[in-house]
N, C-alpha and C positions, 0 to 999 in steps of 0.2 A: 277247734273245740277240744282236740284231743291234748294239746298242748294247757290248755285249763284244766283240765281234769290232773293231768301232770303235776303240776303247778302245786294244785289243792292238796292234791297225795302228798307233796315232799313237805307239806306244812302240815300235816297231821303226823304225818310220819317224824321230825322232828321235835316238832311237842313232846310225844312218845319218850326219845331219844334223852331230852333234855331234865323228866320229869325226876323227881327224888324220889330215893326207895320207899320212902313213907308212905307215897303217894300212889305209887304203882298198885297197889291193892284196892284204891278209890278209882281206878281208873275203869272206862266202860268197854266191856266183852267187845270180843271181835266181832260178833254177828252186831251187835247193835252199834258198833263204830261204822261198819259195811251199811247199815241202813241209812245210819246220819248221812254218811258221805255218799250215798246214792239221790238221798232226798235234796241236797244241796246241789247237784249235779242235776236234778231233775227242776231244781226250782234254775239255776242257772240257764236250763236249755227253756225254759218254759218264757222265761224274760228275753232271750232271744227270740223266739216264735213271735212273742209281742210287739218286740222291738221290728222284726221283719215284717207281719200281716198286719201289726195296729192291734191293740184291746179289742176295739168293737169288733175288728174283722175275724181277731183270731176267738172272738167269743161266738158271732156265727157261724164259724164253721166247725166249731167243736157241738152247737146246739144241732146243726147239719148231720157231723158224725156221728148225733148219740153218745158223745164221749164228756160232755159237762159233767156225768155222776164220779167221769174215774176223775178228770181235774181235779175234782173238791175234794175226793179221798185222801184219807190221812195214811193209807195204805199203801207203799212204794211198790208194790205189781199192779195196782190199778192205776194209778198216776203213771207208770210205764206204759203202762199198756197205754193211756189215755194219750201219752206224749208221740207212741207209735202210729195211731192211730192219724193225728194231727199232720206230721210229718209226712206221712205213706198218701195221707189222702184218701184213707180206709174205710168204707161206712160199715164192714162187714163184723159181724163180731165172732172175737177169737178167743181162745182160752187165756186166763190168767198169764199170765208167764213166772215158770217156777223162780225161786231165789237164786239160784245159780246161772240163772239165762238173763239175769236184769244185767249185767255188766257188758256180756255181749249184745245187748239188745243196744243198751247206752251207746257203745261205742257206733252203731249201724246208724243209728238217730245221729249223731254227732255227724258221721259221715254221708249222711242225705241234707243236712241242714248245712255240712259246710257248701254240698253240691249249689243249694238252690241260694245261699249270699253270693259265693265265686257267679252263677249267674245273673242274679240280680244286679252283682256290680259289674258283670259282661254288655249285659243292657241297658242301666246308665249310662255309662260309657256310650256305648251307640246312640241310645236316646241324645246324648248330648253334643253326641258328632254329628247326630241329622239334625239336630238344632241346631247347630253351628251352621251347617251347611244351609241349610233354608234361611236360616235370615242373611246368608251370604247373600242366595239368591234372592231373595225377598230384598233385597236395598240394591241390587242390581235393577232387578226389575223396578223398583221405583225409580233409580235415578235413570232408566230410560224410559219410564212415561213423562218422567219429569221434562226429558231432554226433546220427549216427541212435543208435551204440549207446549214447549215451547218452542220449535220449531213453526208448528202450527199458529201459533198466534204474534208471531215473529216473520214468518215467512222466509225465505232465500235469502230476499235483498239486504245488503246492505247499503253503504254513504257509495260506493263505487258503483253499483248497479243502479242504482237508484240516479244518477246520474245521467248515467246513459240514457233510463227511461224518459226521465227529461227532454235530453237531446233530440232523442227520437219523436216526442211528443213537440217537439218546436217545429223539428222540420214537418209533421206532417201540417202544420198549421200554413205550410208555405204552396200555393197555388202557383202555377207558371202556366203552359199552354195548354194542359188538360181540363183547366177551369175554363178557357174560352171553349175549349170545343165542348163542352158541356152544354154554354150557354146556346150555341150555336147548331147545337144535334139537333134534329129534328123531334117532337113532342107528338105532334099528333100525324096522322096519315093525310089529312092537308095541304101539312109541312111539308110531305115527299115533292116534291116539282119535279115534273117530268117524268114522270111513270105512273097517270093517267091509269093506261089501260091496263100496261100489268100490275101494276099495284088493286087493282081491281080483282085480276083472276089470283092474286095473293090472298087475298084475303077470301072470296069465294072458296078455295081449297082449304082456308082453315076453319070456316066461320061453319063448320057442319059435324054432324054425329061422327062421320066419319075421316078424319083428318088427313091429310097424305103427305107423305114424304116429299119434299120439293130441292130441285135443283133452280136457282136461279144463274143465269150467266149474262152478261153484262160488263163493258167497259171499268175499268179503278175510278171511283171518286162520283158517280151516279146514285147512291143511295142506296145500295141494298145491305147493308147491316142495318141502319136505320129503318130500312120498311119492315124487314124481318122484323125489330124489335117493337113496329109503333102498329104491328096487325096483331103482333100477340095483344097486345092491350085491348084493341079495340075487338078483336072476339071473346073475349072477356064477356064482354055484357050485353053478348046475342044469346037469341036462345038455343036449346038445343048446342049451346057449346060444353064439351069435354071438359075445356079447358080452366079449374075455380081458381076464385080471385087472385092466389097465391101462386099459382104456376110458375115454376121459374122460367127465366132464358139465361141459360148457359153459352154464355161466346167464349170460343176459343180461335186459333189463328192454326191452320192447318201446318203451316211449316214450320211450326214452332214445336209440335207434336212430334216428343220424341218418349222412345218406351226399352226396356232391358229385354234383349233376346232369354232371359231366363225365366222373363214373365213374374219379375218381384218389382219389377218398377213399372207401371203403367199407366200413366196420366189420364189415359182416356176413359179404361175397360176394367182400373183398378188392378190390384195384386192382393199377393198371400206375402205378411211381413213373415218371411221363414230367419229362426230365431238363429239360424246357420249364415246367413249372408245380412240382413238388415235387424231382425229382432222386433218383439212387436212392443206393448208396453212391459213394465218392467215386470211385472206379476204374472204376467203369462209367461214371458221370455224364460223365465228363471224355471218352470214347469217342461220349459219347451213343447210350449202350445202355438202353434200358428194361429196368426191372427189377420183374416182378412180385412186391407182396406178398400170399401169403394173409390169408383171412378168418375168420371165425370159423369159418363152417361147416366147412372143412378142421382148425381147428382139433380139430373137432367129431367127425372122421373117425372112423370104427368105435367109438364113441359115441352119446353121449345129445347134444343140442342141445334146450334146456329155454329156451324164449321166456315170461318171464311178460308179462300183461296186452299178450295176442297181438293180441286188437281194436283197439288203440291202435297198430299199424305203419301205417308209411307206405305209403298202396296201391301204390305202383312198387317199393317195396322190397320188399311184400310177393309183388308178380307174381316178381320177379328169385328170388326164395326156392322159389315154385311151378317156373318151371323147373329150378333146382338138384335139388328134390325127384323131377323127371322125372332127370335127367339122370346126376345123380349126381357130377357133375365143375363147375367154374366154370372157364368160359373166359376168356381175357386177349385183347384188342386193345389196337395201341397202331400211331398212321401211323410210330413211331422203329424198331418192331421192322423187322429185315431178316434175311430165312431165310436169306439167300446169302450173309450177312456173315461171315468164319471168324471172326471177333473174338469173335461171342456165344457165353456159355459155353454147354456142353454141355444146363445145367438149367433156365437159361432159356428155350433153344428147344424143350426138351419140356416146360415149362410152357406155353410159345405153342402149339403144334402137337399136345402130349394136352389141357392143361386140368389143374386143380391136384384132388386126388381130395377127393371128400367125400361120402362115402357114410357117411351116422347113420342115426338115428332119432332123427324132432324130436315133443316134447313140447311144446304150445303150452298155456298158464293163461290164463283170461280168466274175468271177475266179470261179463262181459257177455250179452245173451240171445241165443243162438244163432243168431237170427234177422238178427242184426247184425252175423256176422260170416262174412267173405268167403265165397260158395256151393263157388269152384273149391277153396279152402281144406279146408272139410267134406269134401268128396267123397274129398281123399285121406286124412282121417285116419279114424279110430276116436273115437267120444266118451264121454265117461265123464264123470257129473255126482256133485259130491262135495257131501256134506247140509250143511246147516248142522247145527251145533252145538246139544245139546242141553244144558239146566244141569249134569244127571249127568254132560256130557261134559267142560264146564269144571272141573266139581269136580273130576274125575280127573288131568283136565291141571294142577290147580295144586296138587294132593298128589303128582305126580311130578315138577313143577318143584319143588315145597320138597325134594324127598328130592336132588335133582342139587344143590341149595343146601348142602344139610346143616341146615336149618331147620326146625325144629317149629311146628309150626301148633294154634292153638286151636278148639276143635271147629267152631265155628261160619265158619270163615274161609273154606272153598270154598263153601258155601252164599251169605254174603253177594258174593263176586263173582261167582258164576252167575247174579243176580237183578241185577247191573249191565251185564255183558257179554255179547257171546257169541261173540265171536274169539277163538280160542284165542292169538293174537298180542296181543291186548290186555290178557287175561289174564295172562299169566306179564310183562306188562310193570307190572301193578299189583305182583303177586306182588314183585316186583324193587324196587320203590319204596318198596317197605313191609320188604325186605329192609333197604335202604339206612338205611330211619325207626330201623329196631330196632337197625342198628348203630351208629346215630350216638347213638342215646339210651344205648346199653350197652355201648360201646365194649369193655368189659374182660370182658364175659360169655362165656364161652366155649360156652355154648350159645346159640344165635338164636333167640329164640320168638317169634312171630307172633300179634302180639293185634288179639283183633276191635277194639280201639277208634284202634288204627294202623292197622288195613287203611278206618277209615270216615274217617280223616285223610288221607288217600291220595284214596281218593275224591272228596271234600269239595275236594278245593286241586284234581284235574283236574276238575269242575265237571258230574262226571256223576250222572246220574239213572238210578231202575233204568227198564230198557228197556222190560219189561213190565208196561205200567200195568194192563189187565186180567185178571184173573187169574179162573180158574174156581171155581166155588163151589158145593158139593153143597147147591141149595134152589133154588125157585121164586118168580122177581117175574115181575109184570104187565106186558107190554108193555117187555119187552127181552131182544136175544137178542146174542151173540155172533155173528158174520158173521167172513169170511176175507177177508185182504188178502193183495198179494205186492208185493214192491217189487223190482227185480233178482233176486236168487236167495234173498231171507230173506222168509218168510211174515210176518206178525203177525197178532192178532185187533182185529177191529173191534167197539165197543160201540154199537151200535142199539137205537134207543130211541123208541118213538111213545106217543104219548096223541090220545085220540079225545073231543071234546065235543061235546053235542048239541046245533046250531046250528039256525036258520030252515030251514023246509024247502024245497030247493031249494036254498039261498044260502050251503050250505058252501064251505068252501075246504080245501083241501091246500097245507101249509106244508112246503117242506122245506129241506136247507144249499144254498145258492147256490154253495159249495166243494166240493160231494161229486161237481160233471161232471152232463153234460148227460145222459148213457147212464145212471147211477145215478137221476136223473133222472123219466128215462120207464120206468125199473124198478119207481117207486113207483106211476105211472098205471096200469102193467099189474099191481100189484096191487090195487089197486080194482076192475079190471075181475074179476081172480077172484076176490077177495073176494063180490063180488057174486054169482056163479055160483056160490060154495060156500054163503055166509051168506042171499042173497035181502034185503041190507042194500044200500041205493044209498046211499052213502059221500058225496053233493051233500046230505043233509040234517045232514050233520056237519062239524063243523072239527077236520082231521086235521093233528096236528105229527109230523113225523118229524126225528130227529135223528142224524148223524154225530157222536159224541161225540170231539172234538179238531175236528172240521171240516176232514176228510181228504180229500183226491180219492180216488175212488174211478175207477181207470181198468177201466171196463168193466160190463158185465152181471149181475157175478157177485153183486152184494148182492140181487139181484132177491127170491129165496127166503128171505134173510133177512128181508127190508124185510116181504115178506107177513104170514112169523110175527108179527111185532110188534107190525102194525096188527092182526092177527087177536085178539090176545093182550088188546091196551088194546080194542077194540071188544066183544067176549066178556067179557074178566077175568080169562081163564084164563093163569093163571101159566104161567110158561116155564122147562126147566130150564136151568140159568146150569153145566151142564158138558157142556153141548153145543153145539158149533158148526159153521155152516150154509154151503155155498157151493154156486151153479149160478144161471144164468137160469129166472125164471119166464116163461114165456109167458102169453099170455092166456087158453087153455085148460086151464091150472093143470097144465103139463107141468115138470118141472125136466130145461133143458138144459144142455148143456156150459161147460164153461170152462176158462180154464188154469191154471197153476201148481199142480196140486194137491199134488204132491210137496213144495212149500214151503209151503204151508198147513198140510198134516197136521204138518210139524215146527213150525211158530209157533202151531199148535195143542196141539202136545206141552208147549211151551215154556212157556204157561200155566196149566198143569194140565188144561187138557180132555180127558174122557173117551172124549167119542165125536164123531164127526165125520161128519156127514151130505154126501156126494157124490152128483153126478148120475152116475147108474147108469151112462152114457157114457163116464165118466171110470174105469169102474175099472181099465183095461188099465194105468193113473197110477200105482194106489199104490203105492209100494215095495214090494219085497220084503223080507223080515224082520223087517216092523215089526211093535216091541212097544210095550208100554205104552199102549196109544191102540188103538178101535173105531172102524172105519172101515165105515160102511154105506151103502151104494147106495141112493138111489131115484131114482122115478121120475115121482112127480105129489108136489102138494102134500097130499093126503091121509096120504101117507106119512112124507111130513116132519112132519105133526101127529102123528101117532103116537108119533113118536119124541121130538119137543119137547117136547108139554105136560108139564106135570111130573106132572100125575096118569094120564098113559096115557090120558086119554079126550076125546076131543070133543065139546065144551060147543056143541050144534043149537039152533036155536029152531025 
C-alpha cells in the first residue's frame, strides 16, 4: 500500500516539475493538492476493502459500525475516520481526526490492510494445502473401498484355488470302507446283539431326570460305541428325558487326545488363543485381546460326550476332565486378558468371568480291567460291563449285515465265521470282503450270493485260524479236563492234560510247562498234597507229567481244580467228561477257592460248546444274570468237583 501512495506522489510531483511558468499560477494550493491526493488514497484503500470483504459485505459492516454517514462524506476526516473505523473493526465513536493526522492515520490503515491481505493470502494458501491434502485422502480412501468392494464380491479365489476346491470336492464324492461301515453300524438298539442285559441297564441310566456318568468295559468289537450312540437316540423320546431332540454325541478316541502343557492347545477342555504363541482372529490379535476357544466338552453341552478306549487318556488330561465333570463349566486364564479394558467384546469377558458351559454326560469305553483305570474316575461314574460275543451272536450279526448288503448267504456262512471270530467288527468286515470277492467275480449278477468257499478265501489271504481250538465233546478220556482262562475281558478254555507212571519208590518227579507261571505252578504241588488226603497215593513214588496244551501262562490260581481233576483221572483211569469245564483254587485241604473273571469264563466256556461249568461256590454272586445255554454249578471241596467231572458219576477209591 505504501508503495501506491509512492507511486501516486512521484506522478503529482512530476506534473508539478514538468508544468510551464504560465501555468504555475493556475495551479491548485497545497492544502487542496493534500486533499485531492488524500481522497484518492482514500477512494484507493476503499476499492481494496471491497475488493477484500465484497460490496455487500463491506457495506454490512460499515451499516454495523455506524460508519455509512462518513463513507458517503465528501469530507476527507470523515471518510478517514469512516475508513478507520472499517479496518480497526471499531464500532466506537471517535473524534474527527485533525488535517495533519490524516496522513499518519493513512499510512496505519495501509498498514492494518496490508496485515489482513498478507493473511488472507497465508490462508488460502493453507485452505488449499488442506484441499490438496483431503482430496489426496479422499481418492485414497475411495480407491480402497473400491479395492475392499471388490475384494468382497470377488472373494480370495482365484483359476489356482479354485481348482483345488474342485479337487477336494471330487475326492470327498469318493466312498471306500467308511460307507460300508456306515451301512453296517448298528441304527437302532435291536440292532445291538448280544448285550441284552446290559444294554438294558444303559439305557435305564439314561432314560431318567437324572442321568449318570457311565463307564462301560467290555471286549474290542462287541458294540459299545454303537449302543452308546443308538440309547442316546432312543431316550430322546422317553419322558422325563433331559436330553431334546438335538443333543449332540460327541465321540472322540482316547488315545488320540493330545493337549499343549501351556494350556493353548487343548482339544478336549478348549484354550485361550493368547496373541503371543497362536493368536486369535485377526481383529482381536492386532488389539491383543485373547480370545478363548471351546472344547469338546462344550461342544458336548446338553449331550452325550462318548470317550472310547478311556484307559488310554493322559492322566493330566484326565484330572482336568474330573474337574469339568465337578464343575460343569471350563474356565479360561490368560496374563492378555484385562477385565477393565472397554476394548474386549462383551463374550469374551463372560467367557473369562462365567467359564464356557458344559454340562453332558460322559460315556467312557475301555477293553481294559477295571482295576486299571483311574479310582477318582470310577467313583463318579456308573459301570456297565458288556459280554463278549457268543457264535449265535456273530451268526445273527452277519445275516443282518448281509440283509443291510442286499446279499444272500449260503447256509453254512455265519457258522463258518463264528468259529473264526468273535467281534462283531471283525465279523461284518470279512462279511464285507467276501462281499467285495462275489462282486468282483460276478460283476453282472444282479443278485450277490455268498458262498462258503469265498468266505474260506477271505479267511485264508487274512491269515486267520479258528479261535477256538478246544472244543467240547459229549465222551470221557483219561486224564484231561478242560480248565478256564481269561485274558482282558474274553474268557477261553484251557486243555489240561496229565499222565501218571509208576516210578522208583521215593524217587518220583513232577513234570510240568515251565510257561504256565510260577502260581500255576505250586497249583500242581498243592494237588498232590490233596491227592494224597483223598487217594492215600504219595505221588514221590510216581513220575507225574502235567501239561498246558499250547504252553499258555496261566496268570493265577485258577487251574488249581482243574490240574487236581486230571492227575486224579491219569492216577485212577477214571475218565473225565470233556463238556465240562473247571475253574477255582485248590487249597491243600481239597477246599475250591475263589477266583476271577468268571463272567468271561462261563462265556469262553459258551463259546466252545461246554455244557456245564463248575465254580467255586464263592463266586456265584459272578454269574450273570440270564444266562442260557450253559449249567453253572457251585462247589465247594474237591469231592464235588469229582462228582460232577467223572463221566461215569462215581468215584473210583482204593
Amino acid at each position: 500500500m505504501k508503495g501506491l501512495y509512492t507511486k501516486w506522489f512521484t506522478q503529482v510531483k512530476n506534473k508539478l516539475e514538468d508544468s510551464p511558468p504560465e501555468e504555475k499560477d493556475e495551479l491548485i494550493p497545497t492544502e487542496t493538492l493534500d486533499n485531492e491526493k488524500w481522497h484518492h488514497e482514500v477512494d484507493t484503500l476503499y476499492t481494496l476493502l471491497a475488493n477484500f470483504y465484497g460490496s455487500d459485505k463491506l457495506v454490512l459492516k460499515a451499516t454495523r459500525l455506524e460508519a455509512i454517514h462518513l463513507i458517503q462524506s465528501k469530507d476527507i476526516q470523515k471518510r478517514a475516520a469512516g475508513l478507520l473505523k472499517l479496518v480497526l473493526d471499531d464500532p466506537t465513536d471517535r473524534p474527527l481526526p485533525e488535517p495533519e493526522e490524516i496522513s499518519q492515520i493513512l499510512l496505519e490503515i495501509e498498514d492494518h490492510l496490508a496485515e489482513l491481505i498478507a493473511r488472507r493470502a497465508v490462508e488460502e494458501r493453507l485452505d488449499k494445502a488442506v484441499a490438496d491434502k483431503m482430496q489426496e485422502r479422499h481418492e485414497d480412501y475411495v480407491k480402497e473401498i473400491k479395492n475392499q468392494l471388490v475384494k468382497e464380491n470377488s472373494g480370495p479365489d482365484n483359476a489356482q484355488t479354485l481348482k483345488k476346491l474342485a479337487h477336494i470336492e471330487k475326492m470327498n464324492q469318493v466312498k471306500l470302507a467308511n460307507s460300508v461301515a456306515e451301512v453296517l453300524r448298528p441304527q437302532s438298539v435291536e440292532e445291538v446283539i448280544g448285550q441284552q442285559i446290559p444294554m438294558q441297564f444303559l439305557l435305564a441310566k439314561l432314560a431318567t431326570p437324572y442321568p449318570q456318568h457311565l463307564l462301560i468295559y467290555g471286549p474290542p468289537g462287541v458294540g459299545k460305541t454303537s449302543a452308546a450312540r443308538v440309547a442316546l437316540e432312543a431316550v430322546k423320546n422317553t419322558a422325563h428325558t433331559p436330553f431334546a431332540a438335538k443333543a449332540p454325541f460327541i465321540e472322540v478316541d482316547g488315545t488320540t487326545l493330545r493337549w499343549d502343557p501351556r494350556d493353548i492347545s487343548n482339544p478336549l477342555l478348549g484354550s485361550v488363543h493368547d496373541p503371543i504363541y497362536q493368536g486369535a482372529k485377526r481383529d482381536l490379535a492386532e488389539t491383543g485381546i485373547p480370545e478363548p476357544k471351546m472344547g469338546l466338552v462344550s461342544d458336548a453341552h446338553g449331550g452325550i460326550l462318548f470317550i472310547d478306549e478311556i484307559g488310554e487318556m493322559d492322566p493330566v488330561l484326565l484330572n482336568k476332565l474330573l474337574k469339568v465333570l465337578e464343575d460343569k463349566r471350563v474356565f479360561f486364564e490368560s496374563a492378555y486378558y484385562d477385565p477393565n479394558d472397554p476394548q474386549v467384546p462383551l463374550y469374551i469377558k463372560k467367557l473369562f468371568e462365567e467359564g464356557a458351559p458344559a454340562d453332558f454326560v460322559l460315556i467312557g469305553a475301555t477293553t481294559r480291567d477295571p482295576r486299571e483305570i483311574n479310582p477318582a474316575l470310577r467313583s463318579r461314574c456308573a459301570e456297565i460291563y458288556f459280554n463278549p460275543l457268543e457264535p449265535k451272536d456273530i451268526q445273527h450279526i452277519v445275516v443282518q449285515a448281509a440283509q443291510k448288503l442286499g446279499a444272500t448267504l449260503e447256509k453254512q456262512v455265519p457258522q463258518i465265521i463264528s468259529d473264526y471270530v468273535f467281534e462283531g467288527r471283525k465279523a461284518n468286515t470279512i462279511l464285507s470282503d467276501t462281499y467285495g470277492l462275489a462282486h468282483y467275480r460276478r460283476p453282472h449278477q444282479e443278485e450277490v450270493i455268498l458262498k462258503t468257499e469265498e468266505v474260506y478265501e477271505v479267511l485264508r489271504s487274512a491269515r486267520l485260524t479258528p479261535y477256538i481250538s478246544h472244543k467240547a465233546i459229549e465222551d470221557g478220556e483219561v486224564g484231561r479236563i478242560l480248565g478256564l482262562g481269561v485274558h482282558g475281558f474274553v474268557g477261553s478254555v484251557l486243555e489240561i492234560e496229565a499222565i501218571v507212571f509208576t516210578g522208583r519208590e521215593g524217587k518220583g518227579a513232577i513234570r510240568f510247562n515251565e510257561t504256565a507261571g510260577s502260581m500255576a505252578r505250586d497249583a500242581v504241588f498243592n494237588a498232590t498234597a490233596v491227592l494224597r488226603s483223598l487217594t492215600g497215593v504219595d505221588l514221590k513214588d510216581y513220575d507225574v507229567h502235567v501239561n498246558v496244551v499250547g504252553g499258555g501262562n496261566i496268570d493265577g490260581p485258577s487251574a488249581g481244580c482243574a490240574t487236581t481233576l486230571a492227575i486224579y483221572s491219569a492216577l485212577k483211569s477214571a475218565p473225565l467228561r470233556q463238556d465240562v469245564a473247571v475253574t477255582g483254587e485248590i487249597s491243600i485241604q481239597g477246599k475250591v477257592r475263589p477266583v476271577g473273571g468268571i463272567a468271561e469264563k462261563i462265556f469262553g466256556a459258551k463259546q466252545a460248546g461246554v455244557k456245564t461249568v463248575l465254580i467255586p461256590k464263592a463266586n456265584q454272586a459272578d454269574v450273570p444274570s440270564g444266562l442260557q445255554g450253559i449249567q453253572v454249578i457251585p462247589i465247594e471241596t474237591i469231592q464235588e468237583a469229582l462228582e460232577h467231572a467223572l463221566f461215569t458219576n462215581k468215584i473210583v477209591r482204593q
